[in-house]
N, C-alpha and C positions, 0 to 999 in steps of 0.2 A: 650586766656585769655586777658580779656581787662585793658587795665594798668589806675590806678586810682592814679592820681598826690597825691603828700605826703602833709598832710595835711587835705585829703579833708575824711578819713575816720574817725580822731577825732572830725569833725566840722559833721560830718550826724549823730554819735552819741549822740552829743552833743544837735542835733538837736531831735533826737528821746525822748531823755530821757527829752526834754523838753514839747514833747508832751505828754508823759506821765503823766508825773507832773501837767498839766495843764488838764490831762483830769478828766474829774467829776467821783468820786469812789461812788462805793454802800454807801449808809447811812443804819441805822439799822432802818428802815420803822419797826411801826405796824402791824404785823398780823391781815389778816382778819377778826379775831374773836373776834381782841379789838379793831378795829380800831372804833373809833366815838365811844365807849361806854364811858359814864357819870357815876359816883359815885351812887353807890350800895342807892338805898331808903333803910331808917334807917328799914324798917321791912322786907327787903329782906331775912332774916334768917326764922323770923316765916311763910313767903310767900311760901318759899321753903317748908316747915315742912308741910304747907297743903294742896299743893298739890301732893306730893307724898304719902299722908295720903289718899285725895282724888281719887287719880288714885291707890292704893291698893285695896279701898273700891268698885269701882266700873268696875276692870279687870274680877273677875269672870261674874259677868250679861255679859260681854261684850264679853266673850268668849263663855258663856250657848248659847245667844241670834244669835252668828256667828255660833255654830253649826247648830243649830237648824234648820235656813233656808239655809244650803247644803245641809241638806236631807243623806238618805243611801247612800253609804255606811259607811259615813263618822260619824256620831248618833251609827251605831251598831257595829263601829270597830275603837272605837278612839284610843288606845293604840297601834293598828299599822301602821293607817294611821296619826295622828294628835303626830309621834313620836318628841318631842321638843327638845332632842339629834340632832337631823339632821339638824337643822336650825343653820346658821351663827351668831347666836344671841351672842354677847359678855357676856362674865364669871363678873359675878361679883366679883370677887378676893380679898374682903377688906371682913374685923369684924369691929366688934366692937374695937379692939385693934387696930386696924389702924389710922395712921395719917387723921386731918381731909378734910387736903389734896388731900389726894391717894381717900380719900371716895367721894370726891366730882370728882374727874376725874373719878371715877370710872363709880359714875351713868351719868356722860357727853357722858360715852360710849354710854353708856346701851341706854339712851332718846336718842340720834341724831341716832341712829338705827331706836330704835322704832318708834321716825319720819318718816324715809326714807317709812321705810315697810309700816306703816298706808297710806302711800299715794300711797301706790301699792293696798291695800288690797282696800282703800276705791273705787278707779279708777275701778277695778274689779266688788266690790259687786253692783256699780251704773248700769254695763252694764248684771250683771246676777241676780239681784235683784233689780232690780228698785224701785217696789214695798216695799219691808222690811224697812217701815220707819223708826223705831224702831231701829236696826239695824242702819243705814245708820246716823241715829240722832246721835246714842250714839259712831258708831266712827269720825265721826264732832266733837263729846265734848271730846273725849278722845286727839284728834287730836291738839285740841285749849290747852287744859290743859298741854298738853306735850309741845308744845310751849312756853309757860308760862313758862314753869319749865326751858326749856333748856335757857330761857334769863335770867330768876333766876341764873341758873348753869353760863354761864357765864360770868357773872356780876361779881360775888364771885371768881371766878377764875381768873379772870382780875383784880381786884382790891386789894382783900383781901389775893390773893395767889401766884399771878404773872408767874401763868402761860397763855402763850400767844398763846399753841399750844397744842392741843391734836390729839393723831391719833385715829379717826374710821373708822368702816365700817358700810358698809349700805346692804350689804345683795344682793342678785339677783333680779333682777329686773322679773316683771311676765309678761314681752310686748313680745308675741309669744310662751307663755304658752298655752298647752291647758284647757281646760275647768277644767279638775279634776286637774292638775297640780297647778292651782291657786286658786284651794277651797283647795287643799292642803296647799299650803305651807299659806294661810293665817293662816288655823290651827295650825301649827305645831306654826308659830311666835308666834299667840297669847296664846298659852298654855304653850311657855315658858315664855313669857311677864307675867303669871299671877305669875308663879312663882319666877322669876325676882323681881318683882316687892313686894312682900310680902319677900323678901329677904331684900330690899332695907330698907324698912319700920324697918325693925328688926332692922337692922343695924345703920341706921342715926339715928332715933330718940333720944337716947339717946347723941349724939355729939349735937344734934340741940336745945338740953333742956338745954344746960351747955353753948350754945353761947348766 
């Protein structure tokens, strides 16, 4: 046991605790998700309102037109291969009686999914439909509009609700899918996306008419 003259254990204490003191603590830094965002444009409410109006109106074509060019068996067997139960797709879990809070985290889910996946599906239909312009065009515009909305979402959330952090998911990824694996599971997303999506529509718009 090595002997430590008296004295010298209150003076290294002394010493520690002064380093402590001195050393730099966390601060309460921005979240990513607010960091550098600027005050909500005075029409960010109505902006919100159409385009989820917008991407309502035009989910159906957008799933008609992704069927269509998979081909069989996926055309004559959609209710068991295109099942939208099985997909990671987030619940939309708010009404109309909900705060307008909960509604707007709600659909935060819903879109930054739907992002994630749209850029699986489109990466996909580029390499097994090249060709499907049509297709390919209208998930590009579905892709941009959803973008739009989640910086709407946002915006409102950071500024007008204060919340700084939402948790999602984004679903599985389709790199090392096979062929039918990834005409599937774009199905199954976008056929609960339609559904989703005409949920959302029911739901907001009446909060969005009174703000």
């Amino acid at each position: 046991m090595k002997f430590i003259p008296a004295g010298v254990v209150p003076l290294l204490l002394m010493i520690h605790c002064k380093l402590v003191v001195g050393k730099a603590l966390p601060v309460n830094t921005p979240s990513p998700m607010c960091e550098n965002m600027n005050l909500c444009k005075p029409n960010v409410v109505e902006q919100t309102r159409k385009l989820v109006v917008l991407l309502n109106a035009t989910a159906p074509d957008l799933f008609s037109i992704y069927l269509d060019c998979q081909g069989d068996p996926f055309s004559s067997h959609l209710d068991e291969l295109c099942n939208a139960t099985t997909t990671d797709f987030p619940a939309f879990q708010v009404n109309r009686t909900s705060h307008k809070k909960e509604i707007m985290v709600a659909l935060y889910k819903v879109f930054a999914f739907l992002n994630a996946s749209l850029g699986n599906i489109t990466r996909d239909q580029e390499e097994l439909n090249p060709t499907a312009k049509e297709l390919l065009e209208r998930l590009h515009n579905t892709t941009k509009t959803t973008r739009g909305l989640i910086s709407n979402l946002t915006c409102l959330l950071c500024n007008k609700y204060n919340v700084s952090q939402v948790d999602v998911t984004y679903g599985k990824s389709s790199k090392g899918m096979n062929v039918f694996k990834k005409k599937q599971q774009g199905c199954q997303v976008l056929r609960r996306y339609v559904q989703v999506v005409s949920q959302a529509v029911h739901v907001l718009l009446p909060h969005l008419s009174q703000a």
